[in-house]
SENU-422037 format. One record per atom (N, C-alpha, C): atom name; residue number from 0; residue in one letter; y, x, z. Coordinates in Angstrom, 3 decimals. Each point is the difference from the previous one (the first is absolute). Layout:
SENU-422037
   atome   num   residu         c2         c1         c3
      CA   NUM        A          Y          X          Z
...
This chain:
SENU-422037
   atome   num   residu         c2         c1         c3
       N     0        X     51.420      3.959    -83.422
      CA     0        X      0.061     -0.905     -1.128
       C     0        X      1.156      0.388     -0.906
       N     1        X     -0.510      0.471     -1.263
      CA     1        X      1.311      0.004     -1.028
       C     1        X      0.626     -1.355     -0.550
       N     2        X      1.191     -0.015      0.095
      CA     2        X      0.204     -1.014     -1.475
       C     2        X      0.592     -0.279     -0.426
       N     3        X     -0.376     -0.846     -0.685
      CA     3        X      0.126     -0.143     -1.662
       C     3        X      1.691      0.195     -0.671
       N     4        X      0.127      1.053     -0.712
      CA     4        X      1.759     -0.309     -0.584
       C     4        X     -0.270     -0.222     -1.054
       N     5        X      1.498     -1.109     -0.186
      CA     5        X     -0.039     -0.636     -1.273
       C     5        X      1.169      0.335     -0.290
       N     6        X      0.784      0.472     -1.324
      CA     6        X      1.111      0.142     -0.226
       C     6        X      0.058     -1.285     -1.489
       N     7        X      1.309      0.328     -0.551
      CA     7        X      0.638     -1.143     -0.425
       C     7        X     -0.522      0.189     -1.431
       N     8        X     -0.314     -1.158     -0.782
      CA     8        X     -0.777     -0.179     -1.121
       C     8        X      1.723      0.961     -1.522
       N     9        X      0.800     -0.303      0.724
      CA     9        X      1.672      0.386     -0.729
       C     9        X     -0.413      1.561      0.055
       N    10        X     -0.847      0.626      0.228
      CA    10        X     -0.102      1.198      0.950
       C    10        X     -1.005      1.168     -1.393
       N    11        X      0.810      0.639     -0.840
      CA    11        X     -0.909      0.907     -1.235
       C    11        X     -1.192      0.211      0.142
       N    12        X     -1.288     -0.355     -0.297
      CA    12        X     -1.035      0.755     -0.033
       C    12        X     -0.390      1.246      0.476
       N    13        X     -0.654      0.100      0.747
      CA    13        X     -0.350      1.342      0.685
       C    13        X      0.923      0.649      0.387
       N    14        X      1.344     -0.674      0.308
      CA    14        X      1.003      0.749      0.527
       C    14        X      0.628      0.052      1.345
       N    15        X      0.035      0.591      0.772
      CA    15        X      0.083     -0.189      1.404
       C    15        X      1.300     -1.018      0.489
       N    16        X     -0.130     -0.656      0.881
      CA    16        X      0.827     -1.176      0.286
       C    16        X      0.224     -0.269      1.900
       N    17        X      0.898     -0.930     -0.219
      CA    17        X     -0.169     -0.076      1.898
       C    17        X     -1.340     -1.350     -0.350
       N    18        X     -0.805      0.410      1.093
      CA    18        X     -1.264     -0.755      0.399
       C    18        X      0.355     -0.620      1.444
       N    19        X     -0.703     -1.120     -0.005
      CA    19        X      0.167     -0.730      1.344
       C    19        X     -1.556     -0.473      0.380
       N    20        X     -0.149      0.407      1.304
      CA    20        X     -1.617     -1.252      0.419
       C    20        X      0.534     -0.131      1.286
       N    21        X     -0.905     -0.674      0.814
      CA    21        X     -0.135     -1.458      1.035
       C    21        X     -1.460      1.219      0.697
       N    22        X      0.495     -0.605      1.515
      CA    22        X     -1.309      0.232      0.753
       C    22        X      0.462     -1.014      0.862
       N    23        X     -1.343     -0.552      1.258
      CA    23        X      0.690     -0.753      0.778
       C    23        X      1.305     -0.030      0.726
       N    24        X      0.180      0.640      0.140
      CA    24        X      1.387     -0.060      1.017
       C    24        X      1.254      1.027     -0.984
       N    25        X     -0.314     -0.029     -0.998
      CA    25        X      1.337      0.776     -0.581
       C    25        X      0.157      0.009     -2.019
       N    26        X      1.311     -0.044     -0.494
      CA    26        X      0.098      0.327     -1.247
       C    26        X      0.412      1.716      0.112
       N    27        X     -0.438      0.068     -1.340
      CA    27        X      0.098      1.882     -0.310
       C    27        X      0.508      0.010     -1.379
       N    28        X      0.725      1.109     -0.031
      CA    28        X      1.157      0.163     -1.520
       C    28        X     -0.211      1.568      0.418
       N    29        X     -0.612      0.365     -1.447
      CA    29        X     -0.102      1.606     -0.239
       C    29        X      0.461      0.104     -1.211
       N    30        X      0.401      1.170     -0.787
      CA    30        X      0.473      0.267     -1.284
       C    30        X     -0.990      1.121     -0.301
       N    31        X     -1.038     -0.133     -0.937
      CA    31        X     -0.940      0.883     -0.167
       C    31        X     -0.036      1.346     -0.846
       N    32        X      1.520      0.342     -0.318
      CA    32        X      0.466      1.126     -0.477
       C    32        X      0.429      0.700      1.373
       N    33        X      0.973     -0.825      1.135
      CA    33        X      0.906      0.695      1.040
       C    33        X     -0.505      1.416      0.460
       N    34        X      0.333      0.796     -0.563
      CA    34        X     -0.853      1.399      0.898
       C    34        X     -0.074     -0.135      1.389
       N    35        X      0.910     -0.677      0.860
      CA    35        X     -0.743      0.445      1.547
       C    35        X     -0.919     -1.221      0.253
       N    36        X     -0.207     -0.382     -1.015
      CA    36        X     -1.647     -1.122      0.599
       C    36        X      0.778     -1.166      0.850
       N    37        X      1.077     -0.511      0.234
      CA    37        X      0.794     -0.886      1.154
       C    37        X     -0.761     -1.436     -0.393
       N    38        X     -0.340     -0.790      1.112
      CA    38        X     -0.438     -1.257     -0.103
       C    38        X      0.943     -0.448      1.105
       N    39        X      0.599     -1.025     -0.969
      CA    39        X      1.183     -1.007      1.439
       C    39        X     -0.797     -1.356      0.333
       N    40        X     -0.581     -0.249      1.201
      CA    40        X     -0.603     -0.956      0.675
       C    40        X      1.258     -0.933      0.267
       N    41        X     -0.222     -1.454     -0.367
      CA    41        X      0.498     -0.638      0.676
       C    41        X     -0.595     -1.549      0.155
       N    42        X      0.787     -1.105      0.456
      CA    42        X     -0.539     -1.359      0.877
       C    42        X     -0.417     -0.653     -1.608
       N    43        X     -0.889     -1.176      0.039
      CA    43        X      0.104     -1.324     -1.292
       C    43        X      1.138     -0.045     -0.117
       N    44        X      0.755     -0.263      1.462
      CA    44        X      1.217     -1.135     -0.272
       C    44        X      0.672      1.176     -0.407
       N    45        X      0.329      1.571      0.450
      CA    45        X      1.159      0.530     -0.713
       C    45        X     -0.211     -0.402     -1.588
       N    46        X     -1.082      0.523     -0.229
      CA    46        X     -0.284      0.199     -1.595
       C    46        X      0.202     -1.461     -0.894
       N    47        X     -0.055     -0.982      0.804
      CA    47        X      0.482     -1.419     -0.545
       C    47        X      1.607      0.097     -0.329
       N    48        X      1.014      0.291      1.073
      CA    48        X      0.832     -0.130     -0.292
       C    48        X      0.520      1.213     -1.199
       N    49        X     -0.747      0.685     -0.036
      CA    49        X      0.191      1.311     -1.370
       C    49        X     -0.193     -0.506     -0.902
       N    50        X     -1.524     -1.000     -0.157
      CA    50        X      0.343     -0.606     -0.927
       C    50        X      1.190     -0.915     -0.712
       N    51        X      0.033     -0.876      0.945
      CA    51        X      1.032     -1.045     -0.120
       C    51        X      1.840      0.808     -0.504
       N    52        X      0.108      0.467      0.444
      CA    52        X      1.190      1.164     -0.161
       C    52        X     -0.216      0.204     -1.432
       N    53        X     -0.958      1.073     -0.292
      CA    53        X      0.025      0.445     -1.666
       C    53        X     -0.730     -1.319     -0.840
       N    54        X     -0.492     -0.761      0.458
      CA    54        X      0.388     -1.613     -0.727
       C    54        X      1.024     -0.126     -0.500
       N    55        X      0.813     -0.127      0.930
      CA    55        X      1.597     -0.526     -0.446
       C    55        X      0.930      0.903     -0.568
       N    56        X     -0.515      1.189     -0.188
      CA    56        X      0.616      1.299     -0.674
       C    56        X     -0.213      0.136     -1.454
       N    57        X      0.801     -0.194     -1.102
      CA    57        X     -0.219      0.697     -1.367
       C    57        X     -0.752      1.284      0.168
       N    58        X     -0.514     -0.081     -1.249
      CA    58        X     -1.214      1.339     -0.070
       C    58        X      0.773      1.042     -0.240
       N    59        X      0.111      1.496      0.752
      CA    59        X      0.435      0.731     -0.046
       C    59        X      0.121      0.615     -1.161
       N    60        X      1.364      0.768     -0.469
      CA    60        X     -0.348      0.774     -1.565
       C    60        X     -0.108      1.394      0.541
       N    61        X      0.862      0.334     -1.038
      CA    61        X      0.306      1.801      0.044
       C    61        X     -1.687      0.248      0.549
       N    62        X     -0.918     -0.073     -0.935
      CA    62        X     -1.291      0.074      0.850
       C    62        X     -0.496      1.348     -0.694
       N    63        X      0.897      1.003     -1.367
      CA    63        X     -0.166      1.045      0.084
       C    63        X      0.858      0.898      0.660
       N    64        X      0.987     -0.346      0.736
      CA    64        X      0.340      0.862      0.711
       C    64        X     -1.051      1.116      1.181
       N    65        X      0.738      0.976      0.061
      CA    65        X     -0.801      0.612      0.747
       C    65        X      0.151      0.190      1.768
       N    66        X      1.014     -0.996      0.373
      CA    66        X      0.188     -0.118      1.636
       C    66        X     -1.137     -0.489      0.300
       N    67        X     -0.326      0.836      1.241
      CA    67        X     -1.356     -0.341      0.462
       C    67        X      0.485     -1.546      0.895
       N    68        X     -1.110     -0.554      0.530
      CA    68        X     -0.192     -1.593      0.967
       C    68        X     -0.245      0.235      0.559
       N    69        X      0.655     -0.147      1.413
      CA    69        X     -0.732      0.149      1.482
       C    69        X     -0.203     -1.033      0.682
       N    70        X     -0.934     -0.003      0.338
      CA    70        X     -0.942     -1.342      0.797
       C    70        X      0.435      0.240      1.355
       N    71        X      0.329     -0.275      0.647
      CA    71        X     -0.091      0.233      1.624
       C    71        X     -0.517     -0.980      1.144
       N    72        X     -0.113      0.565      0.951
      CA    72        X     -0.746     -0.520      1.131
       C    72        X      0.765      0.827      0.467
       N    73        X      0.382      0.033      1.812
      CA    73        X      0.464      0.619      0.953
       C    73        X     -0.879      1.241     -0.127
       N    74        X     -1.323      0.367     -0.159
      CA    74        X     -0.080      1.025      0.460
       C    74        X     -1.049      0.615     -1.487
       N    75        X      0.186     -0.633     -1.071
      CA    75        X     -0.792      0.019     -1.252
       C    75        X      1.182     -0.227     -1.272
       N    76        X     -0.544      1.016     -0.459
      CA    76        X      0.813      0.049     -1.696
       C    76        X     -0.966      0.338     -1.196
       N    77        X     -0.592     -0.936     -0.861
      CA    77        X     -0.151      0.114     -1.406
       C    77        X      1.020     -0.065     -0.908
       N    78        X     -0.576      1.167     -1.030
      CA    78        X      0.769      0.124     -1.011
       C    78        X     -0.224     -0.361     -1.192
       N    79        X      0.732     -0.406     -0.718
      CA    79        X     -0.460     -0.345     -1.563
       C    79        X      1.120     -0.019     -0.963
       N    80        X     -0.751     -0.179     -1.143
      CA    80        X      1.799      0.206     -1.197
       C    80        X      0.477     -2.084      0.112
       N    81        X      0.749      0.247     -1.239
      CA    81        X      0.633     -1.578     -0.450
       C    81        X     -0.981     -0.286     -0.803
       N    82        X     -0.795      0.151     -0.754
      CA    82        X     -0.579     -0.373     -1.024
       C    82        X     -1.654     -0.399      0.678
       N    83        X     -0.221      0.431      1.139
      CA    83        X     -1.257     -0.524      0.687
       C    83        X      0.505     -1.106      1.065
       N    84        X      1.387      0.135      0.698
      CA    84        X      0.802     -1.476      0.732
       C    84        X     -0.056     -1.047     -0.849
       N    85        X      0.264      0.172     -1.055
      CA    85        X      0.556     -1.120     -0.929
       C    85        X     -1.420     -0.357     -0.223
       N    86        X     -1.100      0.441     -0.707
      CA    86        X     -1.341     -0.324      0.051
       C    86        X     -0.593     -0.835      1.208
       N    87        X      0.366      0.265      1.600
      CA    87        X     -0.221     -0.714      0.973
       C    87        X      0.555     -1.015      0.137
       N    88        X      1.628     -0.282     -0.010
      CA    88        X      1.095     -0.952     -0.007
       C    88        X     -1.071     -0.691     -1.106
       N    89        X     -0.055      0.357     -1.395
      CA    89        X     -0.427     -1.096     -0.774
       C    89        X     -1.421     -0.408      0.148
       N    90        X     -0.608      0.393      0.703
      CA    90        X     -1.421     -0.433      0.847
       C    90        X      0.218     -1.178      0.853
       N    91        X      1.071      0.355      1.253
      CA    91        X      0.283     -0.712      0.842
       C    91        X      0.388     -0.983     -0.181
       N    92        X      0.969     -0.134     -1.536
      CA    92        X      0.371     -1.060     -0.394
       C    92        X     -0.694     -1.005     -0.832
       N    93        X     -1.032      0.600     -0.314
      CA    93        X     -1.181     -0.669     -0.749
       C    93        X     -1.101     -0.992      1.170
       N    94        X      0.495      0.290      1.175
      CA    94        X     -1.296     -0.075      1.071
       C    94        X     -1.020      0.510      0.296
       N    95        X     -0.201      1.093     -0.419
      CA    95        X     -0.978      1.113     -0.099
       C    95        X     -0.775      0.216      1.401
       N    96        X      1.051     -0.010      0.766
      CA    96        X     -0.333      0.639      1.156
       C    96        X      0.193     -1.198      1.337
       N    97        X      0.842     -1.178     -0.360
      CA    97        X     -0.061     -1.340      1.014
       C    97        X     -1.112      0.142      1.023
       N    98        X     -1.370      0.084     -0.426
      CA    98        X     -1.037     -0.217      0.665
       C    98        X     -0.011      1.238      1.184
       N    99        X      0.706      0.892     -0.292
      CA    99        X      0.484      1.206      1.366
       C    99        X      0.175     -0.196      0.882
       N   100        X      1.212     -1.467      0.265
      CA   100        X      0.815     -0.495      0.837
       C   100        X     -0.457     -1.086      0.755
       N   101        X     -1.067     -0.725     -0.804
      CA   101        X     -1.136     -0.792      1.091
       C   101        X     -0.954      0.380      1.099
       N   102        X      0.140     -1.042      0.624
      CA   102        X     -1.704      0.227      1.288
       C   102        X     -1.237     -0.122     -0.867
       N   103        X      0.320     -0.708     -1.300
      CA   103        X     -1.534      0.168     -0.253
       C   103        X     -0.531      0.998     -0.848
       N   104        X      1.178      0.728     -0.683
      CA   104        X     -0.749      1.704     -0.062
       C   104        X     -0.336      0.643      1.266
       N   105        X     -1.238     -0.095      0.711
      CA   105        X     -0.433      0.914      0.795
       C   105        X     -0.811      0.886     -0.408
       N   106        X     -0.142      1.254     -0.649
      CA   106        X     -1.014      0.868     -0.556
       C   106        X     -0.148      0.932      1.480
């Protein structure tokens, strides 16, 4: 079963972004530029409190800078610039993605 990624509406047109989907038992965060293909699996509840965190965080600037973003997981790293974080942050902060962090997204 594939599914479904949705990335953040803050997120340029046809421009590659970090994407997130839901399967039963897990959230997924890929960056669909990252050359090594990395998908970081993790719990609802981690990804709840990720949310909640960049909730309470001002929206990142310096979003043309060119330091890359590293996502991590213990044994997973996506990469992405500032200017596709800040697109997610301002997703996340929109509620874009809330429904991630529930039981009743089960896809």
């Amino acid at each position: 079963m594939n599914p479904h990624w949705q990335k953040s509406s803050y997120c340029s047109e046809g421009a590659s972004c970090i994407h997130i989907a839901a399967t039963p038992t897990a959230i997924h965060l890929t960056e669909s530029a990252d050359p090594t293909g990395a998908i970081l699996t993790t719990t609802r509840a981690a990804f709840g409190t990720l949310l909640t965190t960049l909730k309470r965080q001002p929206a990142p600037g310096g979003h043309d800078e060119p330091t890359p973003v590293y996502i991590r997981s213990a044994t997973t790293v996506v990469t992405t610039d500032r200017r596709k974080w800040r697109a997610f942050v301002l997703g996340v902060q929109a509620g874009e993605f809330d429904h991630f962090a529930t039981e009743a997204d089960r896809t």
